[in-house]
C-alpha positions as CSV (number, residue, x, y, z in Angstrom):
1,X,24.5,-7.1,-24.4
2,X,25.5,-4.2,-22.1
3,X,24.3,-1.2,-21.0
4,X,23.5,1.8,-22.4
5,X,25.9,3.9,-19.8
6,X,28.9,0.7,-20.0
7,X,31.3,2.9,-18.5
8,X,32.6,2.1,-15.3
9,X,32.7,5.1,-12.5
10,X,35.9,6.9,-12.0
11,X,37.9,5.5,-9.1
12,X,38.2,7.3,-6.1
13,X,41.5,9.7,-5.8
14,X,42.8,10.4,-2.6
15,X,42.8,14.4,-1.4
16,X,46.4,15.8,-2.9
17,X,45.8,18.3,0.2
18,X,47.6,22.0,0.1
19,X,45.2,24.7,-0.8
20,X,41.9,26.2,0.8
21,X,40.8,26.0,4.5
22,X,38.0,23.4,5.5
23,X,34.8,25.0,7.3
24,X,35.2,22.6,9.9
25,X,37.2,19.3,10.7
26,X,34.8,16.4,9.3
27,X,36.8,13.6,10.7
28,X,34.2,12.6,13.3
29,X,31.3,12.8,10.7
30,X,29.8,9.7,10.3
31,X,26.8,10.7,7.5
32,X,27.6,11.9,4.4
33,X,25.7,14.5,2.0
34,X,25.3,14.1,-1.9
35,X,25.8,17.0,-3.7
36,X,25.0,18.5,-6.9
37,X,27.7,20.6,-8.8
38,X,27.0,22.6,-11.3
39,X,30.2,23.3,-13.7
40,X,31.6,25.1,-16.3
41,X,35.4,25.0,-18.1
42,X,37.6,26.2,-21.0
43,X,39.0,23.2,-22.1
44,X,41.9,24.4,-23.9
45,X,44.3,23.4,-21.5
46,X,42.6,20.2,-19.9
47,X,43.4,16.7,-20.9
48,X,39.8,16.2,-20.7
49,X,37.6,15.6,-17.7
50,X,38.8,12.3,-16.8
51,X,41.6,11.5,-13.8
52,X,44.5,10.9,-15.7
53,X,48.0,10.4,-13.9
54,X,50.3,13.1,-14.8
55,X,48.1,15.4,-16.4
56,X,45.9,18.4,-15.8
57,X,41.9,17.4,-16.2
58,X,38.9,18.7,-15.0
59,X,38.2,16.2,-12.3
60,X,41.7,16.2,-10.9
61,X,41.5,19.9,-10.4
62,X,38.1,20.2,-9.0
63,X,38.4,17.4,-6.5
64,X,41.7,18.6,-5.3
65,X,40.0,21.9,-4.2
66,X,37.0,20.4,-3.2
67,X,38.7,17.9,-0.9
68,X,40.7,20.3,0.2
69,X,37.5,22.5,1.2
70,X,36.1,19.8,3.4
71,X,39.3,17.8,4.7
72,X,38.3,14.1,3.2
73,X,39.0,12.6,0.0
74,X,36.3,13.2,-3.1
75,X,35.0,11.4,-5.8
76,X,32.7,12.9,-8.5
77,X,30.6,11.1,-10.4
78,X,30.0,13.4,-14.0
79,X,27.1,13.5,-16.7
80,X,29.3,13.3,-19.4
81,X,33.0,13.0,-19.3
82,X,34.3,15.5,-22.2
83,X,37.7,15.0,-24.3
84,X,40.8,17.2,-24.5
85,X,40.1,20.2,-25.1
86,X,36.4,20.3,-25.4
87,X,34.6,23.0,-23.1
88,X,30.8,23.1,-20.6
89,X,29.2,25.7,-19.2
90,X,26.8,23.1,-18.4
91,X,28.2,20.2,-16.9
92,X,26.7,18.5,-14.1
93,X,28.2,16.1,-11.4
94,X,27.8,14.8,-7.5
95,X,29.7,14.3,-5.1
96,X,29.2,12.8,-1.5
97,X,30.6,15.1,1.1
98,X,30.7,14.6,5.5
99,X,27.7,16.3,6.1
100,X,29.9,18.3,9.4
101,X,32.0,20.1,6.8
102,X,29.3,22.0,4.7
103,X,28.3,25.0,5.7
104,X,24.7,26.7,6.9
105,X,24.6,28.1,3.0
106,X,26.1,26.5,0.1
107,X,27.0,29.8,-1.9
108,X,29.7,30.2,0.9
109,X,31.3,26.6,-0.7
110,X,30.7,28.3,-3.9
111,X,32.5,31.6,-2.9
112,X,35.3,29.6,-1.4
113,X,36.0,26.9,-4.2
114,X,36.1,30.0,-6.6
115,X,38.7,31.5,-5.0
116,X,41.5,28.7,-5.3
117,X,40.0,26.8,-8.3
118,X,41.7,28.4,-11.9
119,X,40.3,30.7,-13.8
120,X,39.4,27.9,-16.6
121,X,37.4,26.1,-14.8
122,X,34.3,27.2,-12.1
123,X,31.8,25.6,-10.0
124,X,28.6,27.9,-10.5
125,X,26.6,26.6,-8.3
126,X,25.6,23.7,-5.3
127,X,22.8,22.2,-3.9
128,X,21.5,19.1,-2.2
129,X,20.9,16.7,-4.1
130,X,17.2,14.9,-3.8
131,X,17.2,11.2,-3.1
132,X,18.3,9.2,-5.7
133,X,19.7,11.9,-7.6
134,X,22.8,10.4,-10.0
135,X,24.4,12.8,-12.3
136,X,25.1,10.0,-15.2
137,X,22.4,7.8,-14.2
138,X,19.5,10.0,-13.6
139,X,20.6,11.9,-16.5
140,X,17.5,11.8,-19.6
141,X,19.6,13.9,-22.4
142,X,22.5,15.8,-22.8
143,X,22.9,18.7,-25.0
144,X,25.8,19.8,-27.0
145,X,26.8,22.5,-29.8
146,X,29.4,22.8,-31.7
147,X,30.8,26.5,-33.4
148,X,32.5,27.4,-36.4
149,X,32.9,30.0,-38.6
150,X,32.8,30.2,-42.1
151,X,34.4,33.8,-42.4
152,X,37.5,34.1,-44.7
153,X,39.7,35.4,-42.0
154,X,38.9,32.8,-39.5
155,X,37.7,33.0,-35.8
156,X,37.5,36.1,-33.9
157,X,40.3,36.7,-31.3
158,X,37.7,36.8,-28.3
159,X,36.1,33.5,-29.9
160,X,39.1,31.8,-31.3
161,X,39.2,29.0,-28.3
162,X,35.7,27.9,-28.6
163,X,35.2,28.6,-32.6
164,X,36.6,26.3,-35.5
165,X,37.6,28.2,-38.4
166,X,36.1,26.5,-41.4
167,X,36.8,29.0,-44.2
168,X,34.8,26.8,-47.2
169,X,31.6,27.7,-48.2
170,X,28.9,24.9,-47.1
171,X,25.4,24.3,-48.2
172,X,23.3,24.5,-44.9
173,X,20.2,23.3,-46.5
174,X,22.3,19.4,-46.8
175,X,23.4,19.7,-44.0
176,X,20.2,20.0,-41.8
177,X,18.9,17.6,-44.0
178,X,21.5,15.0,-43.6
179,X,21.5,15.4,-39.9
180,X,18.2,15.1,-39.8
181,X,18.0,11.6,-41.3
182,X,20.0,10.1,-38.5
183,X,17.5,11.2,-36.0
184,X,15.9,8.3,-33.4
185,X,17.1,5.3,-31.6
186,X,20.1,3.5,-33.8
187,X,23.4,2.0,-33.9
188,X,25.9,4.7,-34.4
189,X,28.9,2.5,-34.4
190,X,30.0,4.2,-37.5
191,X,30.7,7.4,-35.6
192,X,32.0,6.1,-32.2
193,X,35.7,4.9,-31.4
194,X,35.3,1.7,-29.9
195,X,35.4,1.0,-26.3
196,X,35.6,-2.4,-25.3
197,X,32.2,-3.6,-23.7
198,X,30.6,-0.2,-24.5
199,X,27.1,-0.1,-26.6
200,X,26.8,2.2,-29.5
201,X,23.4,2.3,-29.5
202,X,22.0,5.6,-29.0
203,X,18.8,7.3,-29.2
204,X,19.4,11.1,-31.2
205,X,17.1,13.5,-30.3
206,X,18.2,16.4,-32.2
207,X,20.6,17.1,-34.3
208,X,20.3,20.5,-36.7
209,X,22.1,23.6,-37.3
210,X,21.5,27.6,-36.9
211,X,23.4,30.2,-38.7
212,X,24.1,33.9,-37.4
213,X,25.8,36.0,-40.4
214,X,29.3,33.6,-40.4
215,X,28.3,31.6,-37.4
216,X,27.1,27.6,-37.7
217,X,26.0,26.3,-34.9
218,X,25.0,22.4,-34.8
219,X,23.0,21.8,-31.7
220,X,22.9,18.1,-30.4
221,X,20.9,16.3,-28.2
222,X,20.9,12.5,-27.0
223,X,19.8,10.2,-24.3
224,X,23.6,9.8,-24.2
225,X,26.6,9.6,-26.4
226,X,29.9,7.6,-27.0
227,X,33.3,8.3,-27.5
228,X,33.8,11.0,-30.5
229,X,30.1,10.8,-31.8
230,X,29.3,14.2,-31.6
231,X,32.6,15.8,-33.4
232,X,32.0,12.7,-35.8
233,X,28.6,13.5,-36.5
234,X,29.4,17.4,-37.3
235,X,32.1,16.2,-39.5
236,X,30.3,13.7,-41.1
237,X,28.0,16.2,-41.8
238,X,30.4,19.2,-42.8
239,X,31.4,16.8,-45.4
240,X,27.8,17.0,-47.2
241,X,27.7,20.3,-46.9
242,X,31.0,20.7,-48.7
243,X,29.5,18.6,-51.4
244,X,31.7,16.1,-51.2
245,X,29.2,13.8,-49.9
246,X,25.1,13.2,-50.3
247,X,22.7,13.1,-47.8
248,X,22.1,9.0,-48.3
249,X,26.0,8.2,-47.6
250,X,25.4,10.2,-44.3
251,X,22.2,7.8,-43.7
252,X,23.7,4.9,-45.2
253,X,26.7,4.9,-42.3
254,X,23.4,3.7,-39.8
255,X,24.2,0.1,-41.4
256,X,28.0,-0.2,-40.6
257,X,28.6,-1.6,-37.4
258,X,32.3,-0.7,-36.9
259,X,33.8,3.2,-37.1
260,X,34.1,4.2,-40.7
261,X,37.2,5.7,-41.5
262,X,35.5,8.0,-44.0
263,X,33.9,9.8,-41.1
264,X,36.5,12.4,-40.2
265,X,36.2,13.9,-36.9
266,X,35.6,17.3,-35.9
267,X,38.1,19.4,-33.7
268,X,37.8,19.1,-30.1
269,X,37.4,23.1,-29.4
270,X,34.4,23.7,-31.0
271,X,32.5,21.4,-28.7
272,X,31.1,22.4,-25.6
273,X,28.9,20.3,-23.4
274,X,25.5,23.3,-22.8
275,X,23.0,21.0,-20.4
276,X,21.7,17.9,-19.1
277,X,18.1,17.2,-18.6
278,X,17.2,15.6,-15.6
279,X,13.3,14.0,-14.5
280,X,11.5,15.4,-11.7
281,X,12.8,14.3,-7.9
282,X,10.2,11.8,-7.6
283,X,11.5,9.7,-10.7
284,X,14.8,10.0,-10.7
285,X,15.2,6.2,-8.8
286,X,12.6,4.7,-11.5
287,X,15.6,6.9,-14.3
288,X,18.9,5.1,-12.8
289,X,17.3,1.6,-13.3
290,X,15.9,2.3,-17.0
291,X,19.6,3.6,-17.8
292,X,20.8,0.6,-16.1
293,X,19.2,-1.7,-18.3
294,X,20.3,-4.1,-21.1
295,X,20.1,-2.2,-24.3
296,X,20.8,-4.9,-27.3
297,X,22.1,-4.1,-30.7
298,X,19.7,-3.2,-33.4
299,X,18.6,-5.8,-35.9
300,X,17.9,-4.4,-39.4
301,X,14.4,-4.2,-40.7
302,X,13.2,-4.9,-36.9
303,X,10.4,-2.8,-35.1
């Protein structure tokens, strides 16, 4: 059995340097203050959040400036680590800083960082964090959506980044009823590419669409997800809206227990991480160790 977040922490990167000017020189600091970073991104041109050697990625870039900012080497520690090419505008992380190098008000560390971070990618906003705050652990859900457009002539320009074009009439009606079916605590190996050591098990919390004229909008929720289940869910259920699948095969893939190549999965722009829920200050110790715990595979026909 392993845990429901199986994912080892990022390693820690050391400060690339170059850039903005610290507030101060920390290097005689000896406590250390945890942050909370509040960030959004165009992921177009990121390889994802994820350090990566040798390419661009959202953590790379952000802790490059933010070292910078406050002379010492950074490590964030993110809610939900996003794939190439998939946006936020509300992802969370935290980072421990020398407590010398902030200044008197945060919104200065905000100004700065904004003006030497690129234009696809901001930090919108800092605080201390309470005590034991943890932007995975202490997370309870994270929200997604995903955009497309049906229109015949595709995405708007202004919207083309963050919209898929899906020019094929779909049946709405199946498709909010197939999504709902999977709703509740499962195995969804059928939609997630394995990860070695990594639970599938998942509890979906919501999962159902909107529509605006062209617009679909699928709006996802989960206590947490793995590797391609949200774009695999959407095009799971894109296919039963096209009518080229029913609402039981979509319910039927909560019995496979390996990824089913039927699933096809979703493009990466029209997924953008929108919020993570966190529980109030005074349980957020009593969250890390719930997440922390064993989670088991789900026996058929059990409880």
């Amino acid at each position: 059995m392993v845990s429901a977040s199986a994912e080892a922490n990022e390693p820690v990167a050391p400060n690339r340097g170059g850039g903005p000017v610290a507030f101060e020189n920390p290097s005689a600091a000896g406590d250390s203050t945890r942050l909370r970073l509040d960030i959004a991104y165009d992921g177009t041109d990121f390889s994802g959040w994820a350090r990566q050697p040798g390419r661009r990625t959202v953590c790379g870039e952000v802790e490059e400036k933010l070292g910078a900012v406050v002379r010492a080497p950074v490590q964030l520690t993110v809610a939900g680590r996003t794939d190439a090419g998939v946006h936020a505008s509300g992802q969370v992380a935290h980072v421990d800083v020398p407590a010398a190098a902030l200044p008197d008000d945060l919104v200065r560390l905000v100004r700065r960082l904004a003006r030497f971070l690129p234009r696809d990618v901001r930090v919108t906003g800092i605080s201390v964090a309470p005590p034991h705050f943890d932007a995975r652990f202490s997370a309870v859900r994270r929200h997604y959506e995903y955009r497309l457009t049906t229109a015949v002539y595709g995405a708007e320009p202004l919207r083309a980044r963050d919209t898929v074009a899906w020019p094929k009439p779909v049946d709405v009606d199946a498709m909010r009823a197939a999504s709902r079916s999977l709703l509740g605590l499962h195995d969804f190996a059928a939609f997630c590419k394995r990860r070695e050591g990594a639970t599938t098990v998942r509890e979906l919390q919501r999962f159902d669409w909107t529509s605006t004229g062209d617009i679909l909008t699928a709006h996802v929720s989960a206590d947490a997800f793995c590797w391609s289940m949200v774009r695999s869910l959407v095009g799971a259920a894109l296919a039963v809206g096209e009518g080229r699948r029913s609402v039981e095969w979509m319910t039927a893939l909560l019995d496979e227990r390996q990824r089913a190549a039927a699933v096809a999965v979703a493009p990466a722009h029209g997924l953008s991480l929108v919020g993570v829920d966190y529980p109030p200050d005074g349980e957020l110790a009593a969250r890390n160790a719930a997440t922390r715990e064993l989670r088991g595979p789900i026996v058929p026909g059990c409880c």
